[in-house]
C-alpha positions as CSV (number, residue, x, y, z in Angstrom):
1,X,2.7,16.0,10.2
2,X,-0.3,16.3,12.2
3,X,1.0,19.9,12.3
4,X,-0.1,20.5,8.8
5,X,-3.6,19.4,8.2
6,X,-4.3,20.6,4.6
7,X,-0.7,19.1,3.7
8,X,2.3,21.8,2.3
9,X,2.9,21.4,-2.1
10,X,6.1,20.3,-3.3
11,X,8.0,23.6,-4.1
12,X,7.4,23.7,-8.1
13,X,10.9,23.3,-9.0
14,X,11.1,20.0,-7.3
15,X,7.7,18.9,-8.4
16,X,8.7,19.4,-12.0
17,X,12.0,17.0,-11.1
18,X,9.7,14.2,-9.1
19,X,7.4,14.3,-12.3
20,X,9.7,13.7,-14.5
21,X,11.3,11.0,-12.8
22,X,8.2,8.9,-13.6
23,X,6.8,7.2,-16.7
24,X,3.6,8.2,-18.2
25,X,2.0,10.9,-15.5
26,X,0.7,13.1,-18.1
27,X,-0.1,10.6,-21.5
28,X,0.6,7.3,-22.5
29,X,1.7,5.6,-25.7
30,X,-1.4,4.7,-26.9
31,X,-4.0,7.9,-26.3
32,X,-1.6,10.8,-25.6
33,X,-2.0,13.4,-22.8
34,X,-3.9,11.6,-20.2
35,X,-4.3,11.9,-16.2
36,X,-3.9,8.5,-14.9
37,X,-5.4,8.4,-11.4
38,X,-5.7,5.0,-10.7
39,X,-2.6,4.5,-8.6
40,X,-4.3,1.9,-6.1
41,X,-4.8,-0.3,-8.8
42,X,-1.8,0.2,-11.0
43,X,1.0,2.4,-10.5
44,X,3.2,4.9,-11.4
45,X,6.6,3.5,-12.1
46,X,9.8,5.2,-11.6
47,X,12.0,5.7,-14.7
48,X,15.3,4.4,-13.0
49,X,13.7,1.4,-11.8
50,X,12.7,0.1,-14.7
51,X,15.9,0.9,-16.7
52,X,17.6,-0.8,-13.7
53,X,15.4,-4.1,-13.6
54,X,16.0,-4.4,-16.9
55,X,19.8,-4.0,-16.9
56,X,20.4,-6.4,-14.2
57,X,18.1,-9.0,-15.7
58,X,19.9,-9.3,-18.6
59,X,22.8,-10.8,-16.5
60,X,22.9,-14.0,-17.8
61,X,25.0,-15.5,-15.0
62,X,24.2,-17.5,-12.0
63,X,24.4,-15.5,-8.7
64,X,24.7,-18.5,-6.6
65,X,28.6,-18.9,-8.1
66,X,31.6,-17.0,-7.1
67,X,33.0,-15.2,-10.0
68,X,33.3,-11.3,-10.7
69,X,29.4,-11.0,-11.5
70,X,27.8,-13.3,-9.6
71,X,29.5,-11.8,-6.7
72,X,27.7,-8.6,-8.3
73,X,24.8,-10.2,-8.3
74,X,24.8,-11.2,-4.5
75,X,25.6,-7.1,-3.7
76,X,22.4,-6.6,-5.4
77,X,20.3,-9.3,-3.7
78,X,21.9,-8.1,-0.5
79,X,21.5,-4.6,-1.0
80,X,18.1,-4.7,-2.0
81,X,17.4,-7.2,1.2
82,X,18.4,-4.2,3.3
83,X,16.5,-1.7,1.6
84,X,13.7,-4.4,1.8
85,X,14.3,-3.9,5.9
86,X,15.0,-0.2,6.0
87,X,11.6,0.1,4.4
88,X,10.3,-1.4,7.1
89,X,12.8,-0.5,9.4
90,X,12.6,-4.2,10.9
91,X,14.5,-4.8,13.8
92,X,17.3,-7.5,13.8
93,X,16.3,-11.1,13.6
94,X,13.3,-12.6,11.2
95,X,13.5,-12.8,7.6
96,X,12.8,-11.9,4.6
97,X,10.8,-13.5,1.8
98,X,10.1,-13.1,-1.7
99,X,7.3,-14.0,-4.3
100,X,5.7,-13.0,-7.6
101,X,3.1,-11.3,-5.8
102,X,2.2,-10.0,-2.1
103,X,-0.9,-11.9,-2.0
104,X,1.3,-14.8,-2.0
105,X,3.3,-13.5,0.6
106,X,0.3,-13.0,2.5
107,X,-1.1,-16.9,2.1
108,X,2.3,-18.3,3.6
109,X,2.7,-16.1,6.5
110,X,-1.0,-16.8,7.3
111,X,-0.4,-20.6,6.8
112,X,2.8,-20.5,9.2
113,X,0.9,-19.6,12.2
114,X,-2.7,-20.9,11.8
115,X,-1.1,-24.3,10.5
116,X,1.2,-24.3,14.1
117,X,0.0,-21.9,16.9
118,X,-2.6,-23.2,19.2
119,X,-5.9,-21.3,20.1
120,X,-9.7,-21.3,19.0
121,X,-10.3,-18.0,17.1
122,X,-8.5,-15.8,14.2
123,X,-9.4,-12.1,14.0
124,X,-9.8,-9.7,10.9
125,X,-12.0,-7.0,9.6
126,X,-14.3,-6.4,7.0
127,X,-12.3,-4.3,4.7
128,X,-9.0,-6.4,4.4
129,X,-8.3,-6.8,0.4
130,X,-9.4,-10.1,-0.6
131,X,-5.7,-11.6,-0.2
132,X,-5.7,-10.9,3.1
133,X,-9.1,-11.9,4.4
134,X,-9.6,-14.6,2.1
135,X,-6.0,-16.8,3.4
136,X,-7.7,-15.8,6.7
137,X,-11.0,-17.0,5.6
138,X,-9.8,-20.5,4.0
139,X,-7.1,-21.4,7.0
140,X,-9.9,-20.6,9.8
141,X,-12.0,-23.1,8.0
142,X,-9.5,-25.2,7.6
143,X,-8.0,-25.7,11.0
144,X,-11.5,-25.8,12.2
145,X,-11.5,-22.0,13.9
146,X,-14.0,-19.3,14.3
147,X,-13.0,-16.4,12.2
148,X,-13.9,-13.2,13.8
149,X,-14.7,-10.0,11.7
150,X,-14.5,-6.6,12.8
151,X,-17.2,-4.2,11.1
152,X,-16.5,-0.5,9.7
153,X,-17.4,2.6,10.7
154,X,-19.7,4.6,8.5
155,X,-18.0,7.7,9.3
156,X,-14.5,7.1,8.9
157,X,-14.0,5.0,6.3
158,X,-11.8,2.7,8.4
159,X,-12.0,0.1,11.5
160,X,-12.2,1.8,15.1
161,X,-9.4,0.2,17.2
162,X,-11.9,-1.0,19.9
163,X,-14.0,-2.9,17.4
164,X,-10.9,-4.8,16.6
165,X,-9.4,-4.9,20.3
166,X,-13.1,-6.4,21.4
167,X,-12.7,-9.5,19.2
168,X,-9.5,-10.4,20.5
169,X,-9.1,-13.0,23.8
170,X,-6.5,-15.5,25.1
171,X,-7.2,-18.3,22.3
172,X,-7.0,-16.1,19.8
173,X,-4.2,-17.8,17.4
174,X,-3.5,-14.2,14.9
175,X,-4.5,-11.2,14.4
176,X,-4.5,-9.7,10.3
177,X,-5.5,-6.1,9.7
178,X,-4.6,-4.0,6.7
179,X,-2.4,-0.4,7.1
180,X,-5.0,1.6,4.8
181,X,-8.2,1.0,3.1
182,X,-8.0,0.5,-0.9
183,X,-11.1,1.7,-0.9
184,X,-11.0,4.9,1.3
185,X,-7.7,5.4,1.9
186,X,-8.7,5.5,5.9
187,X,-5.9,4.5,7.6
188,X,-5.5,2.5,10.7
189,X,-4.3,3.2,14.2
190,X,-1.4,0.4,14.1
191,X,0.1,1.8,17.2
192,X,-2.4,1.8,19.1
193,X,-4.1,-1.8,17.2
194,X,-1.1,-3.5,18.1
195,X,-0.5,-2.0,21.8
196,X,-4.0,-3.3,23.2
197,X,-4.2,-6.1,21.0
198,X,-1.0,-7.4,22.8
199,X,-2.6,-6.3,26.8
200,X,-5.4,-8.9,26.1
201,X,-3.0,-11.5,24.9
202,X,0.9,-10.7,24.7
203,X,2.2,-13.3,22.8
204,X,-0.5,-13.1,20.1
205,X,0.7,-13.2,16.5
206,X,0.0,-10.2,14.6
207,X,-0.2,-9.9,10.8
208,X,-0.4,-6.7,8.3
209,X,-1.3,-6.1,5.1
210,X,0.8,-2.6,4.2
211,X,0.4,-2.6,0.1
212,X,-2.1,0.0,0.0
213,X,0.1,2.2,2.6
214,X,3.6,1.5,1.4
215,X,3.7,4.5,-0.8
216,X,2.2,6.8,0.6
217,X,3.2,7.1,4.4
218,X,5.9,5.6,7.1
219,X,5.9,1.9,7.9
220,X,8.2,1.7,11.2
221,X,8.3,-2.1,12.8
222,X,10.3,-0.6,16.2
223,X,6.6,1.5,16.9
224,X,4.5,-1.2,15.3
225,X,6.1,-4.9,16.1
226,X,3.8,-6.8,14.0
227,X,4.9,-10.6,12.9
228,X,4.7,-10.5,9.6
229,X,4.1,-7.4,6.9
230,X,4.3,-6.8,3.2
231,X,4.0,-4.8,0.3
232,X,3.7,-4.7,-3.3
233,X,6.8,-3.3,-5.0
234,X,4.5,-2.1,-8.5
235,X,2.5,0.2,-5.9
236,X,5.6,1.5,-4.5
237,X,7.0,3.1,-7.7
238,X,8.6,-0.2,-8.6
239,X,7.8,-3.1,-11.2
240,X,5.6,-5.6,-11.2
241,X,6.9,-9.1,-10.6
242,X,7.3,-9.8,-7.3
243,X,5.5,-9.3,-3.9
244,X,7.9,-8.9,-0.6
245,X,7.0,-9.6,3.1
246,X,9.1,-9.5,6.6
247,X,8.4,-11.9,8.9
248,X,9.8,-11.7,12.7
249,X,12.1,-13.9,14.4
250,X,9.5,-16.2,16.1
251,X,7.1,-16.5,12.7
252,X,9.8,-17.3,10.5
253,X,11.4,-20.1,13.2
254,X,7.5,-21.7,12.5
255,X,7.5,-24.7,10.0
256,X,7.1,-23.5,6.5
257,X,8.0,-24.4,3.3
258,X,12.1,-24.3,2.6
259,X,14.4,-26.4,1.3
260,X,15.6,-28.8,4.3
261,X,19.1,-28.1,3.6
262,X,18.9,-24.4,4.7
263,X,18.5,-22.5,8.1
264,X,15.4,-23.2,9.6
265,X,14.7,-18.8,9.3
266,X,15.2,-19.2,5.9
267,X,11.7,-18.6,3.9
268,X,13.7,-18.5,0.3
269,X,12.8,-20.8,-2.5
270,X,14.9,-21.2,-5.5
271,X,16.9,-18.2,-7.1
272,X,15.1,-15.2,-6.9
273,X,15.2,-12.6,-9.6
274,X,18.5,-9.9,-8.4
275,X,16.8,-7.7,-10.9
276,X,13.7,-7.3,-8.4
277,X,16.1,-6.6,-5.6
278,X,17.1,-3.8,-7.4
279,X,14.3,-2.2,-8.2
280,X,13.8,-2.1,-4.6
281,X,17.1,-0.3,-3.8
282,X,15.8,2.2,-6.8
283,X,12.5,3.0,-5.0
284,X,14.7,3.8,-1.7
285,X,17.2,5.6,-3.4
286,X,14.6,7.9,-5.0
287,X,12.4,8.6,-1.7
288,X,15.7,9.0,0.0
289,X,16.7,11.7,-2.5
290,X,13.3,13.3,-2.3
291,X,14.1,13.5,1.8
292,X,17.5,14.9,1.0
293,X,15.9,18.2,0.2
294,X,14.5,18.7,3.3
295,X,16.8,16.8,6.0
296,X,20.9,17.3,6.2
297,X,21.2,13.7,7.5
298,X,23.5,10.9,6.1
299,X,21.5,8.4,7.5
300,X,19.8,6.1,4.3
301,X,16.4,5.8,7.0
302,X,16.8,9.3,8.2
303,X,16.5,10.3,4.8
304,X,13.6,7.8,3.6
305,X,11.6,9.3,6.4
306,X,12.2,12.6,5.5
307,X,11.1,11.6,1.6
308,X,8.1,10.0,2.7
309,X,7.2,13.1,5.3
310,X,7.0,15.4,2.4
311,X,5.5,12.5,0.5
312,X,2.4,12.7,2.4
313,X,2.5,16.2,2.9
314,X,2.1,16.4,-1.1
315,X,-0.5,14.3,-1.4
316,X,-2.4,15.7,1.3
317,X,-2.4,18.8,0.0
318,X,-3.8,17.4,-3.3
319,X,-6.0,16.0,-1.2
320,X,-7.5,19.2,0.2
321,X,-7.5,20.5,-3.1
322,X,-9.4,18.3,-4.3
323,X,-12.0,18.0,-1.6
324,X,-12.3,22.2,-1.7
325,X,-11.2,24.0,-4.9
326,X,-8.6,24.8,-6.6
327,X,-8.0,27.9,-9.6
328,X,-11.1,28.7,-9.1
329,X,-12.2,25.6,-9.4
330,X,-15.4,24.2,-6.9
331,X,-13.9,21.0,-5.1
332,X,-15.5,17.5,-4.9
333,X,-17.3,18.6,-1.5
334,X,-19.0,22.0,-3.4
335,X,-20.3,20.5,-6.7
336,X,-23.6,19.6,-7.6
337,X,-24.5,15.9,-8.4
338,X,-21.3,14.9,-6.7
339,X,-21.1,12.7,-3.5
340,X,-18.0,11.9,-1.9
341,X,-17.9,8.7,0.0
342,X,-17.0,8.2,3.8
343,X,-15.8,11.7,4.0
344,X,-14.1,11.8,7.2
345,X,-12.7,15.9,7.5
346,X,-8.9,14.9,9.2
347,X,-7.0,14.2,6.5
348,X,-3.8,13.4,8.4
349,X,-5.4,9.9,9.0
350,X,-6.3,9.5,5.7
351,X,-3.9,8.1,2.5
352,X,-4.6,9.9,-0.7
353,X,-7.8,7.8,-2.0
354,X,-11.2,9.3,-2.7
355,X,-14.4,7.2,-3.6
356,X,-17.1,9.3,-4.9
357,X,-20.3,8.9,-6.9
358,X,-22.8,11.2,-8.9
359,X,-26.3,11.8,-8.5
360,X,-26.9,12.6,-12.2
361,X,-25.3,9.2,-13.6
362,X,-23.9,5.6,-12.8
363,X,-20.9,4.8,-11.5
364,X,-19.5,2.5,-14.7
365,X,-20.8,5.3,-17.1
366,X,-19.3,7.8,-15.1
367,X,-16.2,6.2,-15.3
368,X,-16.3,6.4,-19.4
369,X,-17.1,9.6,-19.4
370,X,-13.9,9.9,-17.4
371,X,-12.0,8.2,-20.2
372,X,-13.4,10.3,-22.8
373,X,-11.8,13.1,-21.5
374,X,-8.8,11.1,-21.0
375,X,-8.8,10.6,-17.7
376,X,-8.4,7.0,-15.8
377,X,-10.5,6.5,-13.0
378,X,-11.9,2.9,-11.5
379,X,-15.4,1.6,-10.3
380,X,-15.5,-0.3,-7.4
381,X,-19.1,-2.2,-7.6
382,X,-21.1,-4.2,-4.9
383,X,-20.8,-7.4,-7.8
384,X,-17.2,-7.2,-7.6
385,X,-15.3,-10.2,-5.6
386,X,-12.4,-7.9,-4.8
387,X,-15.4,-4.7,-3.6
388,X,-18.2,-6.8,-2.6
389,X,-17.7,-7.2,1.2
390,X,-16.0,-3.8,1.6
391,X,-18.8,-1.9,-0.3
392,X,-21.9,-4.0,1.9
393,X,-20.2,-3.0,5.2
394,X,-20.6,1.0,3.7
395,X,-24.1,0.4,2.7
396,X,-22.8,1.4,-0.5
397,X,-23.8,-0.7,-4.1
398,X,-20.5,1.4,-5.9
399,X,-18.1,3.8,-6.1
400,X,-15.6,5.6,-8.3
401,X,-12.3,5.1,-6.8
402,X,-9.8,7.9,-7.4
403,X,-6.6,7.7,-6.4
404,X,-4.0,9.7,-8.0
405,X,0.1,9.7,-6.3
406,X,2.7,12.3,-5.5
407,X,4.3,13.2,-8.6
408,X,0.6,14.6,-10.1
409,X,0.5,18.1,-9.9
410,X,-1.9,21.3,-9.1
411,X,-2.7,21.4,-12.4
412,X,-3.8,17.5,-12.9
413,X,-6.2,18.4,-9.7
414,X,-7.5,21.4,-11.5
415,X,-8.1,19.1,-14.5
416,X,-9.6,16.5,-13.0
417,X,-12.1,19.1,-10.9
418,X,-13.3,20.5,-14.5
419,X,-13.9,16.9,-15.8
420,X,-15.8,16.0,-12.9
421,X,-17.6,19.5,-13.0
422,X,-18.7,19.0,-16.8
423,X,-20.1,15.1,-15.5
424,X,-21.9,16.4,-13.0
425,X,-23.6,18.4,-15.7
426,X,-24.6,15.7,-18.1
């Protein structure tokens, strides 16, 4: 993909097809047409997914029988457990678990291994989503460990890999870094994070927070052997309601809570919801038959790879679009008033996130004026607990955070460029 560094459009026939496989992209129930272009906040759902949730959770049976539908029930569960790995494309061996959110999936695979692997220090950085670097934050402090933070760069928008790499040592007891930035959509170096983290210690523990990413590029554990990963199935086209994580052979043989009954790998509690596991085979099915227009290949990951190629290759192009001009449009980079954020130029390392601010009005206002013209937008202020830390390490009091997903259009950037052009005037 590096190949094509302004990204290549969805062909228009397709596009209008992936659009209207998806609920709400151009209005909403309430206020009509709208551009909704707060995907790394909310999300776009897919159609399919939640017809399906809601078809399997009106099953009133018990899946943990052995009749006609609860046997149904356990394809689903298992199904959606193996999309749940092609996803990830996780290697034999761990497990995986289930919550109501990823943040929670996040706090117990944190817990496992500062709660039972010796060393002195945990390592993080500075712009990990509070989920992340908070569990890091509390189980530091509470198993009496330094907690060492890697700093951002100015220029990138992201963490360089040696400012991470530098922190680690031979008592360090984990590692946690996230996939992408929810603020800049900078994205980082996993290879190469988890490669040198591992020549300073080789059995160190490694932990990554891939919600922001999921959607919008490849997650592939056999180039990236982290211990534990997750991602938020409401970001990822899906519904909200549950968050789910992978955890590798060795993390998930560490004490945690189960029931004492079950295999010590198992990280299950109670009956989780088949309905979730569905939606999960819904968002692979759908990125698989995106990929299917571009590869001839049977295979379910050949084809998810392929869908999530041309994924990014969308976005991307939006991306450029919206950084340059489009229809005669001046982009974000060319307009008066306008400041865009941490704009690193190489967009191939970068997901499909702007933050941007104006000269001519504040960010909160700016963000109105946004709505009046029916467009949704978010600020991300330095008084925020969930931008605070993130912002600080920028130098930055604010942002507008824009972050629209593949199945917007040309034509929503073109909008969205006017808007902005018509705020910059006020």
């Amino acid at each position: 993909m590096a190949n094509h560094p302004e990204g290549i459009l969805f062909p228009e026939t397709l596009q209008r097809e992936i659009k209207d496989k998806f609920l709400y992209v151009d209005r909403d129930s309430d206020i009509g047409e709208r551009l909704m272009f707060d995907n790394a906040g909310g999300a776009f759902r897919l159609k399919k997914a939640v017809e399906r949730a809601i078809e399997v959770d009106s099953v009133p049976d018990c899946p943990e029988r052995v009749h006609k539908m609860a046997l149904k029930l356990q394809k689903i569960q298992d199904d959606g457990t193996d999309d749940a790995r092609l996803i990830f494309n996780a290697p034999a061996g761990g497990s995986i678990l289930t919550h109501l959110t990823a943040s929670q999936t996040m706090f117990d695979m944190v817990r496992a291994v500062a709660e039972n692997v010796p060393g002195k220090n945990m390592v993080t950085s500075v712009l990990e989503h509070p989920s992340a670097y908070d569990c890091m934050e509390y189980y530091a402090q509470k198993t009496g460990r330094e907690l060492r933070v890697a700093q951002s760069n100015r220029n990138t928008g992201g963490v360089d890999v040696d400012s991470i790499i530098k922190l680690i040592d031979k008592d360090t007891v984990l590692l946690s870094v996230m996939y992408a930035s929810n603020i800049t959509g900078a994205i980082y170096d996993m290879e190469s994070i988890v490669r040198e983290a591992r020549s300073v210690k080789p059995d160190l523990y490694i932990i990554c927070d891939a919600v922001q990413h999921a959607p919008h590029g490849i997650i592939d554990l056999e180039k990236t052997p982290v211990d534990g990963i997750n991602f938020a199935p409401y970001k990822f086209y899906g519904c909200r309601g549950s968050g789910i994580g992978y955890v590798s052979e060795r993390l998930s043989r560490l004490p945690h809570h189960k029931l004492s009954a079950k295999n010590i790998e198992d990280w299950s509690l109670g009956s989780p919801a088949p309905s979730q596991f569905a939606v999960i085979t819904e968002i692979v099915n759908y990125v698989a038959w995106v990929g299917g227009h571009f590869t001839d290949s049977k295979s379910r990951r050949e084809l998810f790879v392929a869908g999530m190629e041309r994924i990014k290759l969308h976005e991307r192009a939006l991306m450029a679009r919206m950084l340059d001009g489009s229809g005669g449009v001046p982009g974000l980079r060319k307009m008066d008033n306008v400041l865009v954020f941490l704009d690193n130029p190489d967009l191939t390392i970068r997901d499909f996130i702007m933050a941007i601010g104006f000269k001519n009005i504040g960010y909160t206002k700016a963000v109105r004026e946004y709505e009046r013209r029916n467009i949704i937008v978010y600020d991300r202020l330095a008084t925020s607990l969930y931008s605070k830390r993130m912002l600080n390490s920028f130098g930055l009091d604010g942002a507008i955070r824009v972050s629209p997903l593949h199945c917007n259009d040309i034509l929503d950037i073109e909008k969205f460029l006017l808007a902005t052009l018509e705020i910059s005037r006020l």
